[in-house]
C-alpha positions as CSV (number, residue, x, y, z in Angstrom):
1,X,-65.5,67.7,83.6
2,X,-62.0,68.0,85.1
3,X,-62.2,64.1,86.2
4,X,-63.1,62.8,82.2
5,X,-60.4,65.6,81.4
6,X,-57.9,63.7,83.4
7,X,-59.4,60.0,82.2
8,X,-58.7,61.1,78.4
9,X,-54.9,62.5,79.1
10,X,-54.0,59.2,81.4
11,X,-55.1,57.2,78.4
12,X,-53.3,59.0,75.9
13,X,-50.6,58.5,78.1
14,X,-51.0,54.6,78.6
15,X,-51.1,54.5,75.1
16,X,-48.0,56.0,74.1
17,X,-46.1,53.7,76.9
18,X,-47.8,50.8,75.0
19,X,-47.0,52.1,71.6
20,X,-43.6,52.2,72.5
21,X,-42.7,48.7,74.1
22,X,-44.9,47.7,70.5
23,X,-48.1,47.3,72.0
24,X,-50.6,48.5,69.6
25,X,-54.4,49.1,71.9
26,X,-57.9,50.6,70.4
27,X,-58.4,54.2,70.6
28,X,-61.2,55.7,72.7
29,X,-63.0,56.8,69.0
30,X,-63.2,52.8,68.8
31,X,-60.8,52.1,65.8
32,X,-59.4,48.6,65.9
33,X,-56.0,47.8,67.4
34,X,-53.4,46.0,65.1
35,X,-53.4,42.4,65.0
36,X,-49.9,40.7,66.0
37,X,-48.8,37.7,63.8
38,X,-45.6,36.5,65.9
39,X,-42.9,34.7,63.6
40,X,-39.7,32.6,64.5
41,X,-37.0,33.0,62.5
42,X,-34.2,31.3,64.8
43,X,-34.2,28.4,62.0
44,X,-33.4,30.8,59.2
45,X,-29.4,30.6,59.9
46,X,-27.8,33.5,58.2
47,X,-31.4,35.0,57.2
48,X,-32.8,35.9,60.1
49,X,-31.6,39.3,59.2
50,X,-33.2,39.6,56.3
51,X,-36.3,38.6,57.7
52,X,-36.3,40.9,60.7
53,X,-35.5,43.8,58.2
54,X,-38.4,42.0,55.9
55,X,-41.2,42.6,59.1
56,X,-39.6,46.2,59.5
57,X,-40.7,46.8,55.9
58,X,-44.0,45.7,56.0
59,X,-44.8,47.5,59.7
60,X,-43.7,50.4,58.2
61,X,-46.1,50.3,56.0
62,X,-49.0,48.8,57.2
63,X,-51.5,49.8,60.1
64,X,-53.8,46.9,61.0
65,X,-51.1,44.3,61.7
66,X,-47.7,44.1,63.3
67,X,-44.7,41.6,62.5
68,X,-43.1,40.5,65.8
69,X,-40.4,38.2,66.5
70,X,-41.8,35.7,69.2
71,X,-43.1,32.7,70.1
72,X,-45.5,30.7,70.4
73,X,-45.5,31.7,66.6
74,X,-47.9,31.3,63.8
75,X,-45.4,31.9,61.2
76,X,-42.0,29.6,61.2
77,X,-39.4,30.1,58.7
78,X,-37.0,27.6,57.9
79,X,-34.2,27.3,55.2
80,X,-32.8,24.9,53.1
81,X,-31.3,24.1,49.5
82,X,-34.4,24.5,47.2
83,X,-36.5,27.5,45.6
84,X,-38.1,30.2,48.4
85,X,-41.4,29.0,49.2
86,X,-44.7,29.7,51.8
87,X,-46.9,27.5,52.8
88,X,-49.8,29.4,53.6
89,X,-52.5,27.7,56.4
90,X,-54.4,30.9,56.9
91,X,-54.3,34.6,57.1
92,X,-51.4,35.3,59.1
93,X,-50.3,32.0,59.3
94,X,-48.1,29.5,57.7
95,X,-44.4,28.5,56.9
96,X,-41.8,29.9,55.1
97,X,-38.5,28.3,53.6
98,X,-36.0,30.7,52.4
99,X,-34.2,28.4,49.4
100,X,-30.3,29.2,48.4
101,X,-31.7,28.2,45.0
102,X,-32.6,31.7,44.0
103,X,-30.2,33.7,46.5
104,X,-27.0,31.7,44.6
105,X,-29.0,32.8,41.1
106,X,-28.3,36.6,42.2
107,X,-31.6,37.1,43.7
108,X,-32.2,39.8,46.5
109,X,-32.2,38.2,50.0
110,X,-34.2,41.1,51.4
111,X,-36.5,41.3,48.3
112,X,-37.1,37.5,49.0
113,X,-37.6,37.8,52.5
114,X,-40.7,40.5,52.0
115,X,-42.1,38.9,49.1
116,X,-42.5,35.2,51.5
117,X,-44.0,37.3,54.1
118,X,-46.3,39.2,51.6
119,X,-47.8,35.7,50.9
120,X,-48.7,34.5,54.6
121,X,-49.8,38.2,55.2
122,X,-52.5,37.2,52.3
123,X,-51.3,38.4,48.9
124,X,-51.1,36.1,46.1
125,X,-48.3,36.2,43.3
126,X,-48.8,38.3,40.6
127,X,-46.3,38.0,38.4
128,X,-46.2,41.3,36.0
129,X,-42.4,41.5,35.8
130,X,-42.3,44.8,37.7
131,X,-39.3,45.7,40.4
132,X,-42.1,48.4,41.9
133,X,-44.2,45.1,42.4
134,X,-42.9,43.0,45.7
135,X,-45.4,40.3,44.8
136,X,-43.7,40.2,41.0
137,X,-41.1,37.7,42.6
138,X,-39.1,36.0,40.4
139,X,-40.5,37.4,37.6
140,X,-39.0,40.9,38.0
141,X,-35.2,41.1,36.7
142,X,-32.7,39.4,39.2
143,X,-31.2,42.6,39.6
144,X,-34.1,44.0,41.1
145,X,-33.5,44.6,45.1
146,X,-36.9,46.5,46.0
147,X,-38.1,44.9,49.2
148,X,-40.8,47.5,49.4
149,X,-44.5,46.6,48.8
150,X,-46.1,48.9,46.3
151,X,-49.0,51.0,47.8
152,X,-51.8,48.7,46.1
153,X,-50.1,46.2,47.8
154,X,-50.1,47.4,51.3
155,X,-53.7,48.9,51.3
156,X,-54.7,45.2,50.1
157,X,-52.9,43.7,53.6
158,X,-54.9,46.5,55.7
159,X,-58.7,45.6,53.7
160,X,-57.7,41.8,54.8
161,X,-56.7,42.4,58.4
162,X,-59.6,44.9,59.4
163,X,-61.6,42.4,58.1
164,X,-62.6,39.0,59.6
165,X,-59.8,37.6,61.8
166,X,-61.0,34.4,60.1
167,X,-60.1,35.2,56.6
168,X,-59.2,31.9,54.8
169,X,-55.7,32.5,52.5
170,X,-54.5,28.9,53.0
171,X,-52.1,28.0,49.5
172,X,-48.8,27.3,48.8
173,X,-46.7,29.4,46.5
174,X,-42.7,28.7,45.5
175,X,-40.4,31.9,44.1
176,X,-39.6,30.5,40.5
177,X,-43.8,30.3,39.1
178,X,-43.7,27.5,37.7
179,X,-45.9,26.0,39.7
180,X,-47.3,26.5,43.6
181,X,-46.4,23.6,45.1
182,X,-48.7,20.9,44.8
183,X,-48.2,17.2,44.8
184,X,-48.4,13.9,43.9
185,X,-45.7,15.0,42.9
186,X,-44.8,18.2,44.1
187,X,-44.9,20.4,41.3
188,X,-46.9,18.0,39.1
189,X,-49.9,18.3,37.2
190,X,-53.0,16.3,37.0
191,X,-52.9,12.6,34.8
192,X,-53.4,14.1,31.3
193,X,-54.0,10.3,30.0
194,X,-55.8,7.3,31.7
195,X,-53.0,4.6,33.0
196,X,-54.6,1.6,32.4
197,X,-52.0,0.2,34.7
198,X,-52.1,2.4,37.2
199,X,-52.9,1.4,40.5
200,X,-54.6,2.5,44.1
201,X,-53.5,0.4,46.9
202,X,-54.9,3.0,50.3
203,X,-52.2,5.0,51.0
204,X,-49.7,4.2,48.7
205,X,-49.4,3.9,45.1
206,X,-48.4,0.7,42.7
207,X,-48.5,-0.4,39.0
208,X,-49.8,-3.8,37.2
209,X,-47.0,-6.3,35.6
210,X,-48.9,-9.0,34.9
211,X,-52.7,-9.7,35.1
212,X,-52.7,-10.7,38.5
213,X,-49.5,-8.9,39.8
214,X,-48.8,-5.4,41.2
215,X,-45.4,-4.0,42.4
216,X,-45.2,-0.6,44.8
217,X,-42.5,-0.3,47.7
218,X,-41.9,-2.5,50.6
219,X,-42.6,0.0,53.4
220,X,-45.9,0.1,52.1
221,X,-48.5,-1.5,53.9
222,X,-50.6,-4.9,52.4
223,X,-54.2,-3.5,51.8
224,X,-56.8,-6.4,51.2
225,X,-58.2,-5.0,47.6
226,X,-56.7,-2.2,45.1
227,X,-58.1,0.0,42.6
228,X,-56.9,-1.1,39.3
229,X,-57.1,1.0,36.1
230,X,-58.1,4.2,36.9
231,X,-56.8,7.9,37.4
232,X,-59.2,8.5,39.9
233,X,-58.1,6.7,43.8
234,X,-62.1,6.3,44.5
235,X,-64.2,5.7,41.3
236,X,-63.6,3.8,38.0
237,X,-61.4,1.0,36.8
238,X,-61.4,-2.6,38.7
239,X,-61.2,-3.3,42.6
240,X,-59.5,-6.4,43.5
241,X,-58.8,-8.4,46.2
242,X,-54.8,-9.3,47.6
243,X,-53.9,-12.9,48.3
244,X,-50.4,-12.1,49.4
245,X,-47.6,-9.6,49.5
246,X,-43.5,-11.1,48.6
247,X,-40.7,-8.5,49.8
248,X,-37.9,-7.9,47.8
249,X,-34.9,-9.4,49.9
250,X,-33.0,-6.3,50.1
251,X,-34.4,-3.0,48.3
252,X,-37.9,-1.1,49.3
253,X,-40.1,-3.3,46.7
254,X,-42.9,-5.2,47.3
255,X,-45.3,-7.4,45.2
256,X,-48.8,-8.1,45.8
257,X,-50.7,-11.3,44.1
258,X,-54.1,-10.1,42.8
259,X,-56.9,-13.0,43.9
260,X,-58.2,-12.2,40.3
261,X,-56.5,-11.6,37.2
262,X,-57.8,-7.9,35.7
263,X,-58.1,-7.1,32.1
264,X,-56.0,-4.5,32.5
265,X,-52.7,-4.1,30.1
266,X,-50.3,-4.3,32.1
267,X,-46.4,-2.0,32.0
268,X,-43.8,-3.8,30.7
269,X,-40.5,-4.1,32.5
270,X,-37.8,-3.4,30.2
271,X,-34.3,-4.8,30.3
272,X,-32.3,-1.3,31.6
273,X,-33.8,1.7,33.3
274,X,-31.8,3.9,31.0
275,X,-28.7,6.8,31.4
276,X,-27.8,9.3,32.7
277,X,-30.0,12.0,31.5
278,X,-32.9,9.3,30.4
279,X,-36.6,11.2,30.2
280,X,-39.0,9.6,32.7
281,X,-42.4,10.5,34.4
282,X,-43.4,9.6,37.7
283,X,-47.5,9.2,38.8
284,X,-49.1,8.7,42.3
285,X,-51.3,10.1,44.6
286,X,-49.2,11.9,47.4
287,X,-50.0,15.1,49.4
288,X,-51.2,18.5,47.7
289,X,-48.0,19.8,50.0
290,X,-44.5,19.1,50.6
291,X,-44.3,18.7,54.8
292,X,-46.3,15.4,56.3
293,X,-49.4,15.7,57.8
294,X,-50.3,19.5,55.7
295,X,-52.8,18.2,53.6
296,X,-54.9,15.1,52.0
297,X,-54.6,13.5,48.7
298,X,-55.5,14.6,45.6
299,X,-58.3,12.1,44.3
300,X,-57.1,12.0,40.5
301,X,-53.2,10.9,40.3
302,X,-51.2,13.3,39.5
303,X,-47.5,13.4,37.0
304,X,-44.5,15.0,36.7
305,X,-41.6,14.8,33.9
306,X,-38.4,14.1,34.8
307,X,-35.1,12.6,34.2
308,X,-32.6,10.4,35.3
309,X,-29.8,11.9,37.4
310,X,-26.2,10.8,38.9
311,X,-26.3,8.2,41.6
312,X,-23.9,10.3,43.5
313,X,-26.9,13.3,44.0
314,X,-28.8,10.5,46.5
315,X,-27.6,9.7,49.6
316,X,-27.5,6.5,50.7
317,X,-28.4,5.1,47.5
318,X,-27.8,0.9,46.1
319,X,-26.6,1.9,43.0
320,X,-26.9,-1.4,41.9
321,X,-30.6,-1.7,42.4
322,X,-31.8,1.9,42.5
323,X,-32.4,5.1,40.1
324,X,-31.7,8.3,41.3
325,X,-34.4,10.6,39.9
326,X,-34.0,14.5,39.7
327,X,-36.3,17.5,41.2
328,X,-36.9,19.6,38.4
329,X,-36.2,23.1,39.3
330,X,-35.4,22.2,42.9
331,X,-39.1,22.4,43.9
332,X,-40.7,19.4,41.9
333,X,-40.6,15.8,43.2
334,X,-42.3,12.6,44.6
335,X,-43.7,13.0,48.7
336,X,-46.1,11.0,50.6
337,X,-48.6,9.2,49.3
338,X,-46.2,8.4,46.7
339,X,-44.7,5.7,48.0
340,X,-44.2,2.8,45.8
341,X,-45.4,4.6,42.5
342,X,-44.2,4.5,39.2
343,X,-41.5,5.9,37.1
344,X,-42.2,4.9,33.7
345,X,-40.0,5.8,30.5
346,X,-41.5,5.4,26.6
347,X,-39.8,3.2,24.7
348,X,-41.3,3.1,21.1
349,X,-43.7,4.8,22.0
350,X,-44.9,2.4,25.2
351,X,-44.6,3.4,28.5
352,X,-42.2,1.1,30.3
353,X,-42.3,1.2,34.3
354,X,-38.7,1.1,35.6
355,X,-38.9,2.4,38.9
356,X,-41.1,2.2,41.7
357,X,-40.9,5.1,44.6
358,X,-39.1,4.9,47.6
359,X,-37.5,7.8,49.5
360,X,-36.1,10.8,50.0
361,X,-32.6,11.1,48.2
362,X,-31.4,13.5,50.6
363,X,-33.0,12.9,53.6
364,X,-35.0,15.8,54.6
365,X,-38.4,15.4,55.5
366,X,-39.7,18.1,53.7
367,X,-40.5,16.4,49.9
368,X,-38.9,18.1,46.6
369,X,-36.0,19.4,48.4
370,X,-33.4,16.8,46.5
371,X,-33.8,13.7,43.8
372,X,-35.9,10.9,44.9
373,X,-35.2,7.3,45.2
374,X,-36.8,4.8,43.1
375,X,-35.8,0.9,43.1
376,X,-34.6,-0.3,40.2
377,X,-37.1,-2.5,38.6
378,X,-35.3,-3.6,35.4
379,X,-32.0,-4.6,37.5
380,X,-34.4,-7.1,39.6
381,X,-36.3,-8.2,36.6
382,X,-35.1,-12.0,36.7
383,X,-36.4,-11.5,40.3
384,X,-40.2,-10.2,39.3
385,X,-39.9,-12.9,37.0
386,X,-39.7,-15.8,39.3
387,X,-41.7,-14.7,41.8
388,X,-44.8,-14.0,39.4
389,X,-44.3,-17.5,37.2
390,X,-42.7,-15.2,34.1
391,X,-43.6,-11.8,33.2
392,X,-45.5,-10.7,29.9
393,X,-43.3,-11.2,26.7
């Protein structure tokens, strides 16, 4: 008796020097101890703060799982110039990238902080417009500062994390709601019309000029057949065979010479790519995510509407031969898989392809972040048209 009285008051002991160095442990009446998700900030720059205050929050709150700065972690968080954003691989898992977009609109850095975590701790947006709602996001007034989770919202993180440990919540979500992020085109949609022109060439994307031609970017590699004519990278339209690739002497475009000619129309090359301000649309099949190596394809290609913007928003750009193409809202843009795609424009009523996809325009590795590069496909038209024996009238 005296020796199990002793056992029980040595463990309540342990456990209370535990508790306090954050060591959460099982009790003896067999309740389960708090999972630890470990997350590095030391990338956030001035936001670390916010984010250590942010796991404060939530461990106040929650019981079956504790926020701790640490590594090896399972949750990084980055920063940079776009919209907030998590990129969710699994319960308790993920990336975050905490965006000056919304924090120079007025938005609360806290609040932000919370809300990212909320999503890699398993909860979804849920945009009802409510302050008392963490997971409202962007959709609550800007003036909005609560960086609390509402009750529903906490219970919700407990159910997940006394559940299974391997509790699928992979997704990526960005602060604004227009879209998660999702690619071709980050921030795209699926093709809402077949592009007869369109085409797959493993890994990269391209588009028909003439019955036997294709252009896509340099960088690209030469695949020996493409899919021709169809939305979809493994079924429908034409496969063809490549007889041989010609560089572009000095911009990131490349032509490949069909061995057949398809009976596919073809997209004209106009004569000018267009102004400032110019409505485009750009169409490929690039990663579902905006970081290299996160996920695979998309089988149908996907589009995004955009525009036209200042060479001087690209860096390192050949104004002379290349388009500087925005990223709508800071979150929406071409990634990998992209490469070599087009950027068509209507012109009464046609679409005309006047770029073709080559790079980052501000360098960072992580796609959507700034305007994209395209080469300039109507200011090396007398090019195309010698090396393809003259282009469609």
């Amino acid at each position: 008796m005296i020796r199990r009285r002793l056992l029980r008051v040595a463990t309540a002991a342990l456990a209370a020097v535990l508790a306090a160095t954050g060591v959460q442990v099982a009790t003896a009446t067999g309740a389960s101890a708090a999972r630890t998700v470990y997350y590095d900030a030391s990338r956030a720059g001035e936001f670390r703060t916010n984010f250590d205050q942010a796991a404060q929050i939530w461990n106040s709150r929650v019981s079956n799982v504790r926020l701790v700065p640490g590594t090896p972690a399972s949750v990084t968080i980055l920063v940079d110039d776009g919209w907030p954003r998590a990129q969710v691989t699994g319960l308790g898992s993920g990336r975050i990238w905490m965006g000056w977009q919304a924090v120079n609109q007025g938005y609360h850095r806290t609040r932000i902080a919370s809300h990212e975590l909320g999503h890699i701790l398993g909860l979804p947006d849920r945009r009802t417009g409510l302050c008392t709602d963490l997971m409202s996001g962007s959709s609550a007034p800007v003036s909005c500062t609560n960086a609390n989770p509402s009750s529903a919202e906490a219970s919700r993180v407990n159910q997940l994390f006394a559940g299974s440990r391997s509790v699928a919540a992979a997704g990526s979500y960005t602060w604004t709601g227009d879209s998660d992020i999702g690619t071709f085109v980050v921030g795209g949609r699926p093709a809402t019309e077949n592009y007869p022109w369109l085409v797959y060439t493993s890994g990269c994307t391209g588009t028909l000029i003439k019955a036997n031609w294709v252009v896509t970017a340099k960088h690209c590699s030469t695949p020996s057949s493409v899919r021709v004519g169809s939305v979809n990278r493994s079924s429908g339209g034409t496969v063809v065979g490549v007889s041989r690739a010609v560089n572009h002497p000095s911009i990131d475009v490349k032509l490949f010479q069909l061995s057949s000619s398809v009976g596919y129309a073809p997209a004209p090359i106009p004569t000018s790519s267009g102004a400032v301000g110019t409505a485009t649309r750009i169409i490929g099949w690039g990663l579902t995510c905006p970081v290299r190596g996160c996920g695979s394809a998309p089988t149908t290609a996907y589009e995004l509407d955009t525009s036209i913007v200042a060479d001087s928003r690209c860096s390192g750009i050949n104004a002379t031969y290349e388009i500087c193409t925005d990223n709508p809202n800071g979150n929406s843009g071409a990634c990998y898989g992209d490469s070599g795609g087009p950027q068509v424009r209507r012109i009464n009523g046609v679409w005309n392809v006047i770029g073709a996809t080559s790079r980052s325009g501000n360098n960072n590795a992580t796609c959507a972040t700034g305007p994209s590069i395209y080469g300039d496909l109507p200011a090396i038209r007398s090019w195309i048209n010698t090396q393809v024996g003259g282009l469609p009238a």
